[in-house]
C-alpha positions as CSV (number, residue, x, y, z in Angstrom):
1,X,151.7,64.8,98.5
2,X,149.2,67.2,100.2
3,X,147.6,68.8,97.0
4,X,143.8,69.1,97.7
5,X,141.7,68.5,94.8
6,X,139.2,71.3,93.8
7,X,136.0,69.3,94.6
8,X,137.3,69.1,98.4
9,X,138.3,72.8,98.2
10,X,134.7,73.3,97.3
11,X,133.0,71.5,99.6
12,X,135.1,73.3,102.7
13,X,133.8,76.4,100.9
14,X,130.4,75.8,100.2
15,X,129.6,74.9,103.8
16,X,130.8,78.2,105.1
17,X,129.3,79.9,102.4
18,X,125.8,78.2,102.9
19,X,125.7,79.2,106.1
20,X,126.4,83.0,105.5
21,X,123.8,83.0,102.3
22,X,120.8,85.7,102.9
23,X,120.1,85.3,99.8
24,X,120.2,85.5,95.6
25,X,119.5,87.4,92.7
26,X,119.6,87.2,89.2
27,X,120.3,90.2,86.3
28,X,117.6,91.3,84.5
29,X,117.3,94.2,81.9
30,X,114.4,97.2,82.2
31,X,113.1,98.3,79.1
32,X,115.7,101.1,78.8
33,X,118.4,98.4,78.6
34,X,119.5,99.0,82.1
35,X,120.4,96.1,84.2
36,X,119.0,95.8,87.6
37,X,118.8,92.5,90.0
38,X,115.7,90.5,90.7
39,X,115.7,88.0,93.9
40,X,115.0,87.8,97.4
41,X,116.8,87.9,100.4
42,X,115.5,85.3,103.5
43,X,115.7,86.9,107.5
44,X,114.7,84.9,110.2
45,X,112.7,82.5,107.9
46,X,111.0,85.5,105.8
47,X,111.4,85.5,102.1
48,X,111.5,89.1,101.1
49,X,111.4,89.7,97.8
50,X,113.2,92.6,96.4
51,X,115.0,94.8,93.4
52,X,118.0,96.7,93.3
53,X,119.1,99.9,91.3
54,X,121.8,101.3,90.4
55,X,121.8,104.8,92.0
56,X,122.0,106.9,88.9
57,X,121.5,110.2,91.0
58,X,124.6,110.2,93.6
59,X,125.4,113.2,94.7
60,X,128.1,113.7,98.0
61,X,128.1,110.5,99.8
62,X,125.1,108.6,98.7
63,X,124.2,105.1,98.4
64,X,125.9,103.2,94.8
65,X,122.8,101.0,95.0
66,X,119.3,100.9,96.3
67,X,117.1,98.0,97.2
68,X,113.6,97.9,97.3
69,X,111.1,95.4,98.5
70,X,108.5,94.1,95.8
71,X,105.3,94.7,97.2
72,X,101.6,94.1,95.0
């Protein structure tokens, strides 16, 4: 019987996965009730952190979303 079990499925996954990851974001709600994502992304060792919108002004071919760094 060759039927692999979910955790080995996983851990096949999760390796290639890992590797790719740049990085992660949770959803969060503005105070108009629209959702928007709060994380960072890592490049070459940098942890950027950053927001993204939904584009709620497309017009043509623009952009769905747009992500922004968080600078203080």
């Amino acid at each position: 019987m060759q039927e692999e079990t979910s955790s080995n499925s996983l851990k096949k996954q999760s390796s290639k996965w890992t590797q790719n990851k740049l990085g992660v974001f949770w959803v969060k709600t503005r105070e108009n009730g629209k959702p928007y994502l709060s994380g960072q992304l890592e490049i070459n060792g940098k942890k950027i952190p950053c927001f993204i919108f939904k584009n709620d002004y497309q017009e043509g071919n623009t952009p769905h979303f747009q992500i922004f760094e968080v600078t203080e």
